[in-house]
DSSP file (Angstrom, degrees, kcal/mol; ACC not computed):
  #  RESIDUE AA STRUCTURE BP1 BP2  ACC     N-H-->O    O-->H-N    N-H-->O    O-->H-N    TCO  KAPPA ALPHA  PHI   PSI    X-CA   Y-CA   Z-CA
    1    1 A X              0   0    0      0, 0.0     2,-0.2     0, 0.0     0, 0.0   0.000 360.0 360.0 360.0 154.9   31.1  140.9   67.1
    2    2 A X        -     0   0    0      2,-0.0     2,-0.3     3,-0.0     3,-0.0  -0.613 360.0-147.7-107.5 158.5   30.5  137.0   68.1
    3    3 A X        -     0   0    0     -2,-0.2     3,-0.4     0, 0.0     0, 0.0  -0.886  13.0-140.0-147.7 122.1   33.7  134.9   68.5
    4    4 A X  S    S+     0   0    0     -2,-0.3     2,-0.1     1,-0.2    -2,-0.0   0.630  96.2  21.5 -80.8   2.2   33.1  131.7   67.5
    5    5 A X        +     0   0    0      2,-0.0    -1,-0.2     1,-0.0    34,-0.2  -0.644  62.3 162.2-143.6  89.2   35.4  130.5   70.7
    6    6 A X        +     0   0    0     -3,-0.4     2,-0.3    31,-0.1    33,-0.2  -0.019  50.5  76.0 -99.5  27.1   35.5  133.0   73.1
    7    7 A X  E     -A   38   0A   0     31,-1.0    31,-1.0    77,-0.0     2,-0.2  -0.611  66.9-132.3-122.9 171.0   36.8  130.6   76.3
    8    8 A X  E     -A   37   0A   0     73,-2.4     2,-0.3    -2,-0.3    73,-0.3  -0.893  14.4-138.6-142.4 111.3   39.9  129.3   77.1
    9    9 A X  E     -A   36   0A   0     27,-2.9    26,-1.6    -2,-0.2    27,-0.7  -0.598  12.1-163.7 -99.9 148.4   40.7  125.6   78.1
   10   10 A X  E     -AB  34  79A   0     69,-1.4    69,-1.9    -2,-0.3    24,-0.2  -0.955  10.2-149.3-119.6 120.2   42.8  124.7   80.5
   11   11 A X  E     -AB  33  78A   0     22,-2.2    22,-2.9    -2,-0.4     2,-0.9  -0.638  13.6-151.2 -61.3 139.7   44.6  121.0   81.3
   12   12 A X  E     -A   32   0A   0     65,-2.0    65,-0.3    -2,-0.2     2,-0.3  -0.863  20.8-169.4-136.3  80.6   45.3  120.5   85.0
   13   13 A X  E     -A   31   0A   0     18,-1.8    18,-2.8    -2,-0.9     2,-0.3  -0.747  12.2-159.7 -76.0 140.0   48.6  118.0   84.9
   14   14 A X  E     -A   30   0A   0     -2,-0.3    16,-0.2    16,-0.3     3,-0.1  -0.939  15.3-137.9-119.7 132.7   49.8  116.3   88.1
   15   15 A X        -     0   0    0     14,-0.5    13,-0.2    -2,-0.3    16,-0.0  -0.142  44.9 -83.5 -64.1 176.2   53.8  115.0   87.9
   16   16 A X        -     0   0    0     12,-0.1     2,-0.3    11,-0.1    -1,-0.2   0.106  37.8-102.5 -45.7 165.6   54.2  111.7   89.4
   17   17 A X        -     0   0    0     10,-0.1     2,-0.2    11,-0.1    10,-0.2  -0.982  45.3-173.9 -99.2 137.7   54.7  110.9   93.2
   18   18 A X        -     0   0    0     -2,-0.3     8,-3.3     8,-0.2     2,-0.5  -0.691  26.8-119.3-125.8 178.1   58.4  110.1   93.5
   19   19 A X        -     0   0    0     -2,-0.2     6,-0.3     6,-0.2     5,-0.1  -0.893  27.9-138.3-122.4 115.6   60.1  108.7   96.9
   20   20 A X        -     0   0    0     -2,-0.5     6,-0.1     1,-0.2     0, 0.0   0.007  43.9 -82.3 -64.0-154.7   63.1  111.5   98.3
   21   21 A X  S    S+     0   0    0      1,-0.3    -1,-0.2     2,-0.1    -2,-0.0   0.408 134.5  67.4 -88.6   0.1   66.8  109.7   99.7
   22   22 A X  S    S-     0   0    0      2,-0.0    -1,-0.3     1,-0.0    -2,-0.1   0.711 119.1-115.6 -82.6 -24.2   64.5  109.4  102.8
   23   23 A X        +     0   0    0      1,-0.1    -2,-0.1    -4,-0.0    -3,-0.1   0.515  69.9 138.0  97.9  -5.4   62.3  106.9  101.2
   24   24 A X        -     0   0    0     -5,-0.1     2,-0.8     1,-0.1    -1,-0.1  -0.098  55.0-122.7 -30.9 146.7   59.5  109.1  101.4
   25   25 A X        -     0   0    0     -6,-0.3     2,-0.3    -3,-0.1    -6,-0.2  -0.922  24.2-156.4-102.8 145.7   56.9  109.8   98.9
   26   26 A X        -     0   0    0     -8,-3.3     2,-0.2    -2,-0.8    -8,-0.2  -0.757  27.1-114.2 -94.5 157.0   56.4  113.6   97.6
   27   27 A X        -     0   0    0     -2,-0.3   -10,-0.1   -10,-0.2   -11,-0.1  -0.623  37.0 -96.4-101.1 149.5   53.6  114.4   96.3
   28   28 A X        -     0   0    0     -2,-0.2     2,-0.3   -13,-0.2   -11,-0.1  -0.422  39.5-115.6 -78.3 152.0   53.4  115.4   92.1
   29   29 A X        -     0   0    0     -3,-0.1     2,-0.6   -12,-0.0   -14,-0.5  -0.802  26.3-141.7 -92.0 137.3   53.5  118.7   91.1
   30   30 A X  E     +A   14   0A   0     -2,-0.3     2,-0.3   -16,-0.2   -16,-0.3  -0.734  26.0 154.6 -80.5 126.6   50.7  120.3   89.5
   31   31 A X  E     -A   13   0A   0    -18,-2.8   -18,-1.8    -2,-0.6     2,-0.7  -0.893  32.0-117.0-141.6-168.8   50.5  122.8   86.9
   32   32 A X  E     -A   12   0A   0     -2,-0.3     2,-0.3   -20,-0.2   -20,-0.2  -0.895  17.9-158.2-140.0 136.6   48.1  123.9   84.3
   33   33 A X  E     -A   11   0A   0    -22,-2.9   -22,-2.2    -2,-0.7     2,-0.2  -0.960  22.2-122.4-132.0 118.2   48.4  123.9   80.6
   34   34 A X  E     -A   10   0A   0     -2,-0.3   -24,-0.2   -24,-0.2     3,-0.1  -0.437  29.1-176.0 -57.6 120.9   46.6  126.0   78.1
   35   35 A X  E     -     0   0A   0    -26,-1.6     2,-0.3     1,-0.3   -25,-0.2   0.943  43.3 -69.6 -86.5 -85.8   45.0  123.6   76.0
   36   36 A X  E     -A    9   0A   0    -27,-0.7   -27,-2.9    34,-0.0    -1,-0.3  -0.921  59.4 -60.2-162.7 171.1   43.2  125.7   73.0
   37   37 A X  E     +A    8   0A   0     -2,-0.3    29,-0.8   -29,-0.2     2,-0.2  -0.391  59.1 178.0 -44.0 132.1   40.2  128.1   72.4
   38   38 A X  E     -AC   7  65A   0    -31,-1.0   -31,-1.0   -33,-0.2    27,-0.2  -0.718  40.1-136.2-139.1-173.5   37.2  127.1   73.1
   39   39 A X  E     - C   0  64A   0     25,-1.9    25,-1.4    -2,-0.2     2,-0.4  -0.701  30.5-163.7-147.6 100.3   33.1  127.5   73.4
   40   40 A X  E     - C   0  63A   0     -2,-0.2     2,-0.4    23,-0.2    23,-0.2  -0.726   5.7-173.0 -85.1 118.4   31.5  126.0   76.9
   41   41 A X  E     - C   0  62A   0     21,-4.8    21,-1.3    -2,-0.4     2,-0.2  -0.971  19.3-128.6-134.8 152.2   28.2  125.5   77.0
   42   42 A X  E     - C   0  61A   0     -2,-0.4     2,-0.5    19,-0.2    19,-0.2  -0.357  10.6-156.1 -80.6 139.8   26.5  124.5   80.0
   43   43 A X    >   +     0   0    0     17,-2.3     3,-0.9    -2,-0.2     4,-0.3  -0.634  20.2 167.6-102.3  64.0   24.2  121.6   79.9
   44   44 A X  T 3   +     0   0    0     -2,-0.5    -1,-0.1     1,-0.2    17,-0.1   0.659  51.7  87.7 -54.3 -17.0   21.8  122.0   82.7
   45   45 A X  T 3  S-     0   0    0      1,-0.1    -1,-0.2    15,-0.1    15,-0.1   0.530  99.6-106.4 -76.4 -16.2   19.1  119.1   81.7
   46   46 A X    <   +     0   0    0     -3,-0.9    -2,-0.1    13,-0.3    -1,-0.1   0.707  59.3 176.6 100.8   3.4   20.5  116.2   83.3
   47   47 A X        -     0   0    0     -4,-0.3    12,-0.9    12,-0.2     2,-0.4   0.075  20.4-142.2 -69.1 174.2   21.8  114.6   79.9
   48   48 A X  E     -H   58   0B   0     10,-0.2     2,-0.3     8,-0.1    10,-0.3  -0.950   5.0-157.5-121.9 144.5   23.7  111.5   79.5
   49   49 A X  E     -H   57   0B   0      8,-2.3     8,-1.1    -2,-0.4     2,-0.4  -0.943  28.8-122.5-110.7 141.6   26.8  110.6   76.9
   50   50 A X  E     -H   56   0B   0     -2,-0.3     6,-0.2     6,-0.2     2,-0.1  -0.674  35.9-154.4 -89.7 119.3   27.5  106.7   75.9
   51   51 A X    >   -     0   0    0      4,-1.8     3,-0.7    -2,-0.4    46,-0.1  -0.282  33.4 -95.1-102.9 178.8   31.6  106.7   77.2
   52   52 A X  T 3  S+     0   0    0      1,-0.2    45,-0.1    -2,-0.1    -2,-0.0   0.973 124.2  65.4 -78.6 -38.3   33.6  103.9   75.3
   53   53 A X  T 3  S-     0   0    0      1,-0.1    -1,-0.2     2,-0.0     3,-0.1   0.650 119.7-108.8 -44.3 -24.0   33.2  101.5   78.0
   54   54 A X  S <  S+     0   0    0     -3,-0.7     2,-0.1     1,-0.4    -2,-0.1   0.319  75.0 134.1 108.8   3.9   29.6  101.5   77.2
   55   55 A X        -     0   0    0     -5,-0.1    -4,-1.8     1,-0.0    -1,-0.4  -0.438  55.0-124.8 -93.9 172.5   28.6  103.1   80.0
   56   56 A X  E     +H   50   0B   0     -6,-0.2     2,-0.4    -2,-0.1    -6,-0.2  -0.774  29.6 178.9 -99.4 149.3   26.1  106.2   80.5
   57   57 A X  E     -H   49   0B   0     -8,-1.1    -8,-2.3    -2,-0.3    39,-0.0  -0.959  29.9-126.9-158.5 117.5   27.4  109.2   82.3
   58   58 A X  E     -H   48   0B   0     -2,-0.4     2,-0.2   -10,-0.3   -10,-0.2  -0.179  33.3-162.8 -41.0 153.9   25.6  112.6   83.1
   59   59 A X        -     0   0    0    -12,-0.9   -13,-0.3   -16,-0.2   -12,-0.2  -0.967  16.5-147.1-156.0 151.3   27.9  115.4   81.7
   60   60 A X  S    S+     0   0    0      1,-0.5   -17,-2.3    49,-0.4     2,-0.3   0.766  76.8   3.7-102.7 -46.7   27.6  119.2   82.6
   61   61 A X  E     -C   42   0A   0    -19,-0.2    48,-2.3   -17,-0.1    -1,-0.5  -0.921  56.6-137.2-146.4 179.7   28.6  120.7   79.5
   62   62 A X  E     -CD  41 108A   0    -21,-1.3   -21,-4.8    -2,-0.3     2,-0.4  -0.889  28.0-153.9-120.5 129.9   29.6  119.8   76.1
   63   63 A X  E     -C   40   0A   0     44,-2.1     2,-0.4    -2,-0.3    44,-0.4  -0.997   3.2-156.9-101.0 116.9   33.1  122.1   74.7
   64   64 A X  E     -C   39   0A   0    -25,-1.4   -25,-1.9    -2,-0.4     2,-0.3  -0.795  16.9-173.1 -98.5 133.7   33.2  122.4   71.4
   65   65 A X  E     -CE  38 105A   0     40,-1.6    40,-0.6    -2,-0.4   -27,-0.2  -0.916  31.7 -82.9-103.6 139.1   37.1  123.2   70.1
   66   66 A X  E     - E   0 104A   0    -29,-0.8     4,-0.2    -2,-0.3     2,-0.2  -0.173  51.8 -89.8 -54.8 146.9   38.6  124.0   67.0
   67   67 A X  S    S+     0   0    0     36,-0.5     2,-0.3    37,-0.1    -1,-0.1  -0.429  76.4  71.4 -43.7 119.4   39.5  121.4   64.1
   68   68 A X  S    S-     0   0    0      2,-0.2    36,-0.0    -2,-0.2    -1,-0.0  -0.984  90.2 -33.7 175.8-129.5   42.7  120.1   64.3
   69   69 A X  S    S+     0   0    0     -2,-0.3    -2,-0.1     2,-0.0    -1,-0.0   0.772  85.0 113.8 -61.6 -31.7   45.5  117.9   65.7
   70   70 A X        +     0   0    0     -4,-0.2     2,-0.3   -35,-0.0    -2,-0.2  -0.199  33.3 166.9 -48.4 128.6   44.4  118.3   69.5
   71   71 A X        -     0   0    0     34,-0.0     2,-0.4    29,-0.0    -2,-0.0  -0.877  14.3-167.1-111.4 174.8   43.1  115.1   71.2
   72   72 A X        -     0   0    0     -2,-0.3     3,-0.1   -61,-0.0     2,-0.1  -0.943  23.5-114.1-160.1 135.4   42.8  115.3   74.6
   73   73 A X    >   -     0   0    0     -2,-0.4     3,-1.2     1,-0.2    22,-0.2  -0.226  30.8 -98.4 -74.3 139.0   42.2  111.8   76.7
   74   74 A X  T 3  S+     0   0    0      1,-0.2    22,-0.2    22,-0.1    -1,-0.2  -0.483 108.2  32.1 -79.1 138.0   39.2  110.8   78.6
   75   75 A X  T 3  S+     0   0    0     20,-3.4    -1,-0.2     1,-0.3     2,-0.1  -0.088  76.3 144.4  99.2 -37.0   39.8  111.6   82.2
   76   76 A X    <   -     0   0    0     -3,-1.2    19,-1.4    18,-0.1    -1,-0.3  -0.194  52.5-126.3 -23.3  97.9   41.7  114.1   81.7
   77   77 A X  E     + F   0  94A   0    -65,-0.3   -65,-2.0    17,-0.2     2,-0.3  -0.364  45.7 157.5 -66.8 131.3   41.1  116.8   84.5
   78   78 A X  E     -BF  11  93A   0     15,-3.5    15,-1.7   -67,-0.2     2,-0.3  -0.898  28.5-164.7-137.4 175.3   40.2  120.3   82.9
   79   79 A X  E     -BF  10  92A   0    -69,-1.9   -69,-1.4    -2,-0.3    13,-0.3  -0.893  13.0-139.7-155.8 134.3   38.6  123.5   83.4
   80   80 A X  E     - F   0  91A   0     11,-1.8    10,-1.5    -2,-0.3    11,-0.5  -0.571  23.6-179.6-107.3 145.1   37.3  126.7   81.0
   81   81 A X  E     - F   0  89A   0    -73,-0.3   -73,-2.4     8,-0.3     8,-0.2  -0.935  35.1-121.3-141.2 176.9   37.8  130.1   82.0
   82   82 A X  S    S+     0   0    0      6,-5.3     2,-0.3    -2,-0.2     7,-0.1   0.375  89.3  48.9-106.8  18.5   36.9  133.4   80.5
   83   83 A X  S >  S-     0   0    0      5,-0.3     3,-1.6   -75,-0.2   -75,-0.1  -0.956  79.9-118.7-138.8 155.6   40.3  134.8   80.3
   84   84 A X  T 3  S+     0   0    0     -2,-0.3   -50,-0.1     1,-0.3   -77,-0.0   0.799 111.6  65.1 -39.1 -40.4   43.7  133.8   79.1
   85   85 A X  T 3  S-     0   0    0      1,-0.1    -1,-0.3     3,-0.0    -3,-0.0   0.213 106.5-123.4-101.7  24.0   45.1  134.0   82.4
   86   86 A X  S <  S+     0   0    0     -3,-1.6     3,-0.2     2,-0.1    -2,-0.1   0.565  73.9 127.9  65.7  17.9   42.7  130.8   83.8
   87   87 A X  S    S+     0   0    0      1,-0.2     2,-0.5    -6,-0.0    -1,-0.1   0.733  70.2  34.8 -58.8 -49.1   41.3  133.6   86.8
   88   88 A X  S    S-     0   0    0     -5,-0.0    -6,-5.3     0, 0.0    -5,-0.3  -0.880  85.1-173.6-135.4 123.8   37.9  133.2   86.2
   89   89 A X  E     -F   81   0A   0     -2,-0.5    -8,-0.3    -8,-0.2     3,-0.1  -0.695  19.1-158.3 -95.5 160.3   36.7  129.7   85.3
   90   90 A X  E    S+     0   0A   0    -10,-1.5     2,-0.2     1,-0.5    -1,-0.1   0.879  71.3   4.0 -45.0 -88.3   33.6  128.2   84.2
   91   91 A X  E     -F   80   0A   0    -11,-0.5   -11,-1.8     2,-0.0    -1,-0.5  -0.739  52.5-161.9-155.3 155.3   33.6  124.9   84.7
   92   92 A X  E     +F   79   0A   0    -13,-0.3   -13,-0.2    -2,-0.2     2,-0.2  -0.819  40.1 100.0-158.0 145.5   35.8  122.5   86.3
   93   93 A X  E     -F   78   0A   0    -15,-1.7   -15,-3.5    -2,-0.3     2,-0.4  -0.897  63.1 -75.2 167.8-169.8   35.7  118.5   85.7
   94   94 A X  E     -F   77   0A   0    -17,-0.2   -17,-0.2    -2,-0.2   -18,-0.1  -0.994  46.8 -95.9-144.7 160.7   37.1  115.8   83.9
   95   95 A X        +     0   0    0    -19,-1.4   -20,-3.4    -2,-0.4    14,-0.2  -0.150  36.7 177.2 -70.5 109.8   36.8  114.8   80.2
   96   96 A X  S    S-     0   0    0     12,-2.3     2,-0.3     1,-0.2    13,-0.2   0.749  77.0  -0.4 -74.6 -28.3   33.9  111.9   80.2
   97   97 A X  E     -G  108   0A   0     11,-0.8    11,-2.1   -46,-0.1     2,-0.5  -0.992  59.0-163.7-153.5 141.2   34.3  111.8   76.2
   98   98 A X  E     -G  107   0A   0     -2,-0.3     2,-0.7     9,-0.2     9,-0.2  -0.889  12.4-177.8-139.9 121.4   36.4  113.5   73.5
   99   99 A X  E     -G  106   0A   0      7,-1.0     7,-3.3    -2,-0.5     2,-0.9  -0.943  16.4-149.1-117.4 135.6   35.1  113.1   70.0
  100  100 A X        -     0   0    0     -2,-0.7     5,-0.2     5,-0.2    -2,-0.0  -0.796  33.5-162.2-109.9  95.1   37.2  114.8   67.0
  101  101 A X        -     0   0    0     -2,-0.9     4,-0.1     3,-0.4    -2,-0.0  -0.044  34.2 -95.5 -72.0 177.7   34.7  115.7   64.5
  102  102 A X  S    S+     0   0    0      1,-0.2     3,-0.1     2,-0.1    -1,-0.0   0.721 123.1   7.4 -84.9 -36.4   34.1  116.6   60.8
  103  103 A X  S    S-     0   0    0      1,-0.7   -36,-0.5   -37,-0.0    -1,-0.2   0.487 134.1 -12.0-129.8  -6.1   34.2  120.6   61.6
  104  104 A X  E     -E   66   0A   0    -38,-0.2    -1,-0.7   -36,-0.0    -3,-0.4  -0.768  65.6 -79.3 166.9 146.1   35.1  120.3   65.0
  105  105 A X  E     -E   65   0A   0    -40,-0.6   -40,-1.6    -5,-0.2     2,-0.2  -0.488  26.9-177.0 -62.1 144.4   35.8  119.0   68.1
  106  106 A X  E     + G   0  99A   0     -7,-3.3    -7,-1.0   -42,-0.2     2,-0.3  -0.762   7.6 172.4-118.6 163.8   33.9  118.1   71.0
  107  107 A X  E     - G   0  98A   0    -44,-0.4   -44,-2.1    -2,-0.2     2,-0.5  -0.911  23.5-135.5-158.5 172.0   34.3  116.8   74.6
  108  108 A X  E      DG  62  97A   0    -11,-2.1   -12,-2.3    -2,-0.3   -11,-0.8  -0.893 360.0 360.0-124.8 132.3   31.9  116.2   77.4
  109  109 A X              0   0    0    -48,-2.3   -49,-0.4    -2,-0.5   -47,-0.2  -0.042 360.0 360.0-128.4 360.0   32.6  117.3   81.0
């Protein structure tokens, strides 16, 4: 049987840097947030996507998402894996474009 989103995307938020009673700074913490289902496909060809700034940007893959509330912010660092538990990943980058289409979302890594 075909799954029309057989991946899983992952967000890779970093806290702030805050400064302890020392006057230091700490460094943010990181952690990783499942995002939704997904379908990575790799873009080997060298193509380019038009960013909002107007500029042209090579992109690695295009992720296709399900319809619905999700946006997810240009810049954003992310990564697809092929399990739930983010163990073995895909692709690793961050979001060059995120367009929320008619049947479905897209964003370009």
């Amino acid at each position: 049987m075909v799954k029309q989103y057989p991946h899983y995307l992952f967000a890779k938020e970093t806290s702030e840097s805050v400064k302890d009673d020392n006057g230091f700074w700490t460094s943010g913490e990181q952690k990783t947030v499942f995002l939704s289902m997904c379908r990575e496909e790799t873009d080997g060809r060298g193509s380019e996507i038009q960013t909002a700034d107007g500029t042209y940007r090579k992109y690695s893959a295009i992720i296709q998402i399900p319809k619905g509330a999700l946006i997810i912010e240009e810049g954003t660092s992310v990564f697809v894996s092929d399990n739930k538990d983010g163990s073995s990943v895909r692709i690793n980058g961050v979001v060059l474009k995120f367009d929320k289409g008619q049947l479905h979302s897209r964003l370009w890594v």
